[in-house]
Structures are given as C-alpha cells and as structure tokens.
C-alpha positions as CSV (number, residue, x, y, z in Angstrom):
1,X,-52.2,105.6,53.3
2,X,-49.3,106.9,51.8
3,X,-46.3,108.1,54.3
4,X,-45.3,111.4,54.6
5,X,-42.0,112.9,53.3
6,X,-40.9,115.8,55.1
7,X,-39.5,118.4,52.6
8,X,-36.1,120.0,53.5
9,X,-35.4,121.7,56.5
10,X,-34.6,125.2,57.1
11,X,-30.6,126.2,56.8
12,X,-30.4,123.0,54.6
13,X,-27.7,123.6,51.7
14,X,-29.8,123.7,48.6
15,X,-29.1,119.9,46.4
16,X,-27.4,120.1,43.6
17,X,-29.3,119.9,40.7
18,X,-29.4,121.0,37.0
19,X,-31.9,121.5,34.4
20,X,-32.5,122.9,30.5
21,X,-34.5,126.0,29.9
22,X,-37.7,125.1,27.3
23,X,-35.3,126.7,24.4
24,X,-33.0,123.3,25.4
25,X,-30.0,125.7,26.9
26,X,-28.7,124.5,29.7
27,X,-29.4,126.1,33.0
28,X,-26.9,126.0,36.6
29,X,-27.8,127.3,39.7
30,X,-24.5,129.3,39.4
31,X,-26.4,131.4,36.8
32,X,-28.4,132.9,39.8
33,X,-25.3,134.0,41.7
34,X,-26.8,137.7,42.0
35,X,-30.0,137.1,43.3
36,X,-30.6,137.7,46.9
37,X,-33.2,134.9,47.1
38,X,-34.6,132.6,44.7
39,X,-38.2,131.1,44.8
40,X,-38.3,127.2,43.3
41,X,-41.4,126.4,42.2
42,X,-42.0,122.4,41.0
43,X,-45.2,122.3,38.9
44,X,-46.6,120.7,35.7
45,X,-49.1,121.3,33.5
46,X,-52.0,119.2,34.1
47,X,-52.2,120.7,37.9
48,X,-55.1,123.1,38.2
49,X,-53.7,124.3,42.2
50,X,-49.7,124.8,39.9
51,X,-51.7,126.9,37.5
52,X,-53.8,128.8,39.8
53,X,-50.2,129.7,41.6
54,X,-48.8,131.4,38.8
55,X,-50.2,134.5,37.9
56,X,-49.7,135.3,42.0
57,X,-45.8,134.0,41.0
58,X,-45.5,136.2,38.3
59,X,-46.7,139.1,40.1
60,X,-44.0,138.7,42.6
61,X,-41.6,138.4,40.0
62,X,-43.0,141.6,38.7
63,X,-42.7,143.5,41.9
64,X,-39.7,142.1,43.4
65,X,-37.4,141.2,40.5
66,X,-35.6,144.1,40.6
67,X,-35.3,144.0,44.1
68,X,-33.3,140.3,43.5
69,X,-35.9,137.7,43.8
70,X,-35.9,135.5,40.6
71,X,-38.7,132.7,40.7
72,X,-37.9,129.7,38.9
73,X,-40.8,127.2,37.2
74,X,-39.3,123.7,37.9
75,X,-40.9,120.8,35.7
76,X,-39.9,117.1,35.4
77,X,-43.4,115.7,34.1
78,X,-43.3,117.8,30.9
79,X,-40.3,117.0,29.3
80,X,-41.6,115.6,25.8
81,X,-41.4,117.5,22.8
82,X,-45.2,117.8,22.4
83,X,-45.4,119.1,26.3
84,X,-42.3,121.4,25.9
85,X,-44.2,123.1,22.8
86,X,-47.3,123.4,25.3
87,X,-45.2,124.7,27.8
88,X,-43.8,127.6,25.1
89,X,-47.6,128.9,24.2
90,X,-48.7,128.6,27.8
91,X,-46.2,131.1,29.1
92,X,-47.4,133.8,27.4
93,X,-50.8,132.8,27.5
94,X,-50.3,133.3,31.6
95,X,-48.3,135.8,31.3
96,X,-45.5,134.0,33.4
97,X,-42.7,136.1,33.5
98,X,-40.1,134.1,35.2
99,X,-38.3,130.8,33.6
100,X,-39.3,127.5,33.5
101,X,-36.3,124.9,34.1
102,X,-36.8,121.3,32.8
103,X,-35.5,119.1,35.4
104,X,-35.0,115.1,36.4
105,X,-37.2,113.3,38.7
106,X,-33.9,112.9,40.8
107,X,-34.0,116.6,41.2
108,X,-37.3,116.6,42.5
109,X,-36.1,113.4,45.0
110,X,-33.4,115.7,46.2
111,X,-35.9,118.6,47.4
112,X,-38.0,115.7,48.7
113,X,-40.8,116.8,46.3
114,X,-44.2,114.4,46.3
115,X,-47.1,116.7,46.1
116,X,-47.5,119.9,43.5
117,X,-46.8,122.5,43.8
118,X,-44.4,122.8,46.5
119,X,-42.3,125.5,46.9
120,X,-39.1,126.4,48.2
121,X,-37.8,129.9,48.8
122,X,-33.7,129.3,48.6
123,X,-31.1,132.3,50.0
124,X,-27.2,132.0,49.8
125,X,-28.1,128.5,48.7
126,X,-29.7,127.7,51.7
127,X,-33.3,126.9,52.1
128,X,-34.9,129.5,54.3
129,X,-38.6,128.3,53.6
C-alpha cells in the first residue's frame, strides 16, 4: 500500500518553482503578478481523468479570465521533443485556452504532487485550496 502524501496546506506560501512555456520561453511565477488568483493544474498526456478536466478548465478560463483568474497546465512527464510537439496540436485540438508550463519533477515534489491531476488554486502566492 503506498503512503499517503498530504498536499499543501491552506495559507501555505506557494514553492518556488519555474518552468518553460511549450514555445521553450521561459516562464516565472512573477509573470502572474496581476492575477487575483491563479489555478495550477499538474497533468500529462496519457491521463484520461487530466484530459477529461480540461475543457471544464478552459471554460473557467473563458468566463473568469477577465475577471483575474489565469489557469496554468503544469507538465513534468512530457518534456521530450516528440511529447512537446503533441502537446502543441493537442491544445488546439481541446481548445485549451490557458498555458501549459513545462516543469521539473522537483517542482511537482515541492507541491507534494503524487496522483494526476491535482490541483491547486494559489492567491497572493498563498495556497487557498
């Protein structure tokens, strides 16, 4: 039986972590500094209950974007050049309209991350859920 990790607890300072957009540019938590809250999704491809999250995800995005909610696609098992291109004709093909962020398995340590999806809904840089 494999333990249980407990994923962070509410008021917890968000980790620090970093990660590259799937055009390779480099993306900082900074860069979200005027959203009111953020929405950190880890997923990967092969993970029907990830893909079955995302068009609910994107609408979300859709209706509170503009309200300050960004939702962010975290992925640290699809980081090869043949998964990233994969990645690029999937998001249209969903329609997901938020970014994906390539990240390191640490990152995924830091949030305590062993089941997908998990999600994490991050305000001030705090988790609040």
């Amino acid at each position: 039986k494999k333990s249980e990790v407990p994923l962070l607890n509410t008021g917890t300072e968000m980790p620090h972590w970093t990660g590259k957009y799937v055009n390779n540019k480099s993306f900082q938590p900074g860069d979200l500094s005027d959203k009111k809250l953020v929405v950190l999704d880890f997923w990967y491809l092969a993970c029907p209950p990830c893909l079955k999250a995302i068009p609910m995800l994107a609408n979300l995005q859709t209706e509170f974007g503009a309200k300050g909610l960004q939702i962010l696609g975290l992925n640290s098992t699809d980081t090869s050049e043949k998964k990233i291109a994969e990645i690029k004709k999937f998001i249209p093909a969903l329609q997901m309209n938020y970014p994906v962020i390539l990240i390191g398995k640490e990152t995924e340590k830091a949030f305590r991350v062993t089941v997908w999806p998990t999600f994490y809904l991050i305000e001030n840089g705090k988790v609040i859920y």
